[in-house]
C-alpha positions as protocol buffer text, in pm:
chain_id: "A"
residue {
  index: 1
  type: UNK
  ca { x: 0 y: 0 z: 0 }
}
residue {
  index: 2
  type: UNK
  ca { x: 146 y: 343 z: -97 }
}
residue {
  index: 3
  type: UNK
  ca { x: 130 y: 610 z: 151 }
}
residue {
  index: 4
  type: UNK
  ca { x: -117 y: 892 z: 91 }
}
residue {
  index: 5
  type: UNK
  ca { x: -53 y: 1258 z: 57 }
}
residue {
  index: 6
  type: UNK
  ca { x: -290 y: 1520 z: 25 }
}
residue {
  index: 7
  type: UNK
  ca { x: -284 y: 1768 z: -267 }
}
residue {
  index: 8
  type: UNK
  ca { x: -333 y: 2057 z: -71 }
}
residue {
  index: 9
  type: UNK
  ca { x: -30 y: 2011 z: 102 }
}
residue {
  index: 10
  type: UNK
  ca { x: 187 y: 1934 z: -205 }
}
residue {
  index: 11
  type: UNK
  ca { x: 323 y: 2303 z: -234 }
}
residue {
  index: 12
  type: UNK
  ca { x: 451 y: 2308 z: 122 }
}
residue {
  index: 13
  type: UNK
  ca { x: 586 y: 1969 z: 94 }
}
residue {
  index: 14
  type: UNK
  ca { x: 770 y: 2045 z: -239 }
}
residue {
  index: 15
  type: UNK
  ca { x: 812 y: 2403 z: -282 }
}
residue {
  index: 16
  type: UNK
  ca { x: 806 y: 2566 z: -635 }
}
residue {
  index: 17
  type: UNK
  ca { x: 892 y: 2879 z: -724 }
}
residue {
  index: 18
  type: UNK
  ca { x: 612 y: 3184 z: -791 }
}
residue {
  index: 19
  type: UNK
  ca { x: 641 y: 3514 z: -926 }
}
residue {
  index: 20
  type: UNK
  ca { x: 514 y: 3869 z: -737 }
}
residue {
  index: 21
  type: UNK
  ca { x: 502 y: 4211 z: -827 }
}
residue {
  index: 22
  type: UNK
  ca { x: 622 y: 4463 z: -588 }
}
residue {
  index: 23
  type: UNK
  ca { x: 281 y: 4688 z: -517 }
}
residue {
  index: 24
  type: UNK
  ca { x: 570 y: 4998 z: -449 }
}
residue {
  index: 25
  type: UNK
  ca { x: 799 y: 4938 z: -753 }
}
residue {
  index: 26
  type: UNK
  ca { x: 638 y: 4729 z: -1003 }
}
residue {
  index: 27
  type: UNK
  ca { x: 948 y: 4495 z: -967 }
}
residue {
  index: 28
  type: UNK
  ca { x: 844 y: 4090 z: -1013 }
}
residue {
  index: 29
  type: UNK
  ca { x: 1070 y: 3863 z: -809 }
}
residue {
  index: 30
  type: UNK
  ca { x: 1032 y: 3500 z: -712 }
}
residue {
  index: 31
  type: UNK
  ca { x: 910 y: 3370 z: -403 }
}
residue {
  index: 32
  type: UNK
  ca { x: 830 y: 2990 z: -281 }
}
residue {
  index: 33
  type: UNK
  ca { x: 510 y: 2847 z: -220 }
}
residue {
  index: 34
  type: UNK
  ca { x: 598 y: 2784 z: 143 }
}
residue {
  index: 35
  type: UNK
  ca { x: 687 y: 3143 z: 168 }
}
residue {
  index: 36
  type: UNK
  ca { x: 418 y: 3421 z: 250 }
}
residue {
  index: 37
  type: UNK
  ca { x: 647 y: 3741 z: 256 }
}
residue {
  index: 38
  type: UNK
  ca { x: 948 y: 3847 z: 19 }
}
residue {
  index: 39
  type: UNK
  ca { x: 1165 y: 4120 z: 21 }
}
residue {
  index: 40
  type: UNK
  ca { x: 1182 y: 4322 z: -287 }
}
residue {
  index: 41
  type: UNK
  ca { x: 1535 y: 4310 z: -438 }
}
residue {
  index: 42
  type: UNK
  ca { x: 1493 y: 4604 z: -598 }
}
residue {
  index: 43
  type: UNK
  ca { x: 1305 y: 4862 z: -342 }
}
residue {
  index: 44
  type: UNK
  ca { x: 1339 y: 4644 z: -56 }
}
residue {
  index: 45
  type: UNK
  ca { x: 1014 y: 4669 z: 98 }
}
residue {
  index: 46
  type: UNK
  ca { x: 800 y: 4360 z: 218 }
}
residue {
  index: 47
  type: UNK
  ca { x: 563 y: 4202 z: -37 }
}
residue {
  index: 48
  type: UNK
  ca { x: 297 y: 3973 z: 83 }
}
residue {
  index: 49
  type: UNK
  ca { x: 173 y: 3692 z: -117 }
}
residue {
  index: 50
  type: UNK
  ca { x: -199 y: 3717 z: -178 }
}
residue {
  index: 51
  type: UNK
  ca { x: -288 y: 3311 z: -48 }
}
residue {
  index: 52
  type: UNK
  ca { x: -542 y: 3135 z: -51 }
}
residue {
  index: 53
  type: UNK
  ca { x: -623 y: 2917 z: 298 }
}
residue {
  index: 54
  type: UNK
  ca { x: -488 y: 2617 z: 306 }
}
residue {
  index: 55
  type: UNK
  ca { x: -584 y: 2285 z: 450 }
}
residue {
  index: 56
  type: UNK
  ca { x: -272 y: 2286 z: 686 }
}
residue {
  index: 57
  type: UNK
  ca { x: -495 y: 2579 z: 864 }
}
residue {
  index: 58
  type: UNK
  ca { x: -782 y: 2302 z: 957 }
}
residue {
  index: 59
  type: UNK
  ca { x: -721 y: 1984 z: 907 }
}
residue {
  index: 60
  type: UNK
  ca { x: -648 y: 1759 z: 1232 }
}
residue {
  index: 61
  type: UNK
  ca { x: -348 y: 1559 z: 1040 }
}
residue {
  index: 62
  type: UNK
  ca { x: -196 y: 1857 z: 866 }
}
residue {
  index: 63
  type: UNK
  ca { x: 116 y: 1818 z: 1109 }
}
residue {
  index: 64
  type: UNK
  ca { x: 125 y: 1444 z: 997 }
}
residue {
  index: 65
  type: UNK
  ca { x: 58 y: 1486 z: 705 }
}
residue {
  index: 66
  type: UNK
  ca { x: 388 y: 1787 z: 589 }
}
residue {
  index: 67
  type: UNK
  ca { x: 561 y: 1683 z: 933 }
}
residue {
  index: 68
  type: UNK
  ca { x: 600 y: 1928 z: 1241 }
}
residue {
  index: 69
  type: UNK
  ca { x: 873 y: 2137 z: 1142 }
}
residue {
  index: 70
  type: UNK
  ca { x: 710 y: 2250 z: 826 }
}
residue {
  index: 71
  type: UNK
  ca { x: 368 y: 2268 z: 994 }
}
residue {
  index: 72
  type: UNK
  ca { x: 526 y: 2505 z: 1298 }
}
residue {
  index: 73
  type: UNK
  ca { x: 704 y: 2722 z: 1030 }
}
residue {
  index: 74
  type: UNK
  ca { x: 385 y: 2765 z: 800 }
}
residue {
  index: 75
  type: UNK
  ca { x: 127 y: 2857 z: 1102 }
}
residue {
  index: 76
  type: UNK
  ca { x: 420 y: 3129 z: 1251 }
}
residue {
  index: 77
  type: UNK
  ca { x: 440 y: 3253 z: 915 }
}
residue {
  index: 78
  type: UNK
  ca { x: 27 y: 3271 z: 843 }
}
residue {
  index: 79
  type: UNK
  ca { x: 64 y: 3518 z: 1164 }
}
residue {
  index: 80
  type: UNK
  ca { x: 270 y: 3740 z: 969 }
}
């Protein structure tokens, strides 16, 4: 039997790059799907990735499921 993972933890899991635009400069810069805040390389300011909730937030295995160290980093950095 293979072991089950959930697809709506797959981007904290493995981590993929995305692409934001800096709201103050208009620069576009990559930041990682485990990631919710960026600095802009060319301003510097924080940028905040617009996210969607994720399962990790409710579900009662999430810490199973991505393993405690990512689960304790992602809820810290949803408090950003």
């Amino acid at each position: 039997m293979t072991s089950f993972k959930c697809p709506g933890a797959v981007n904290i899991i493995q981590p993929k790059p995305e692409y934001v635009k800096c709201p103050n400069c208009g620069k576009e810069f990559e930041i990682w799907s485990d990631e919710f805040k960026g600095e802009c390389p060319k301003c510097g300011k924080a940028v905040f990735k617009d996210d969607a909730p994720s399962c990790i937030e409710w579900c009662k295995y999430a810490k199973e499921c991505v393993g405690a160290d990512k689960y304790e980093e992602y809820m810290k950095n949803k408090k950003v």
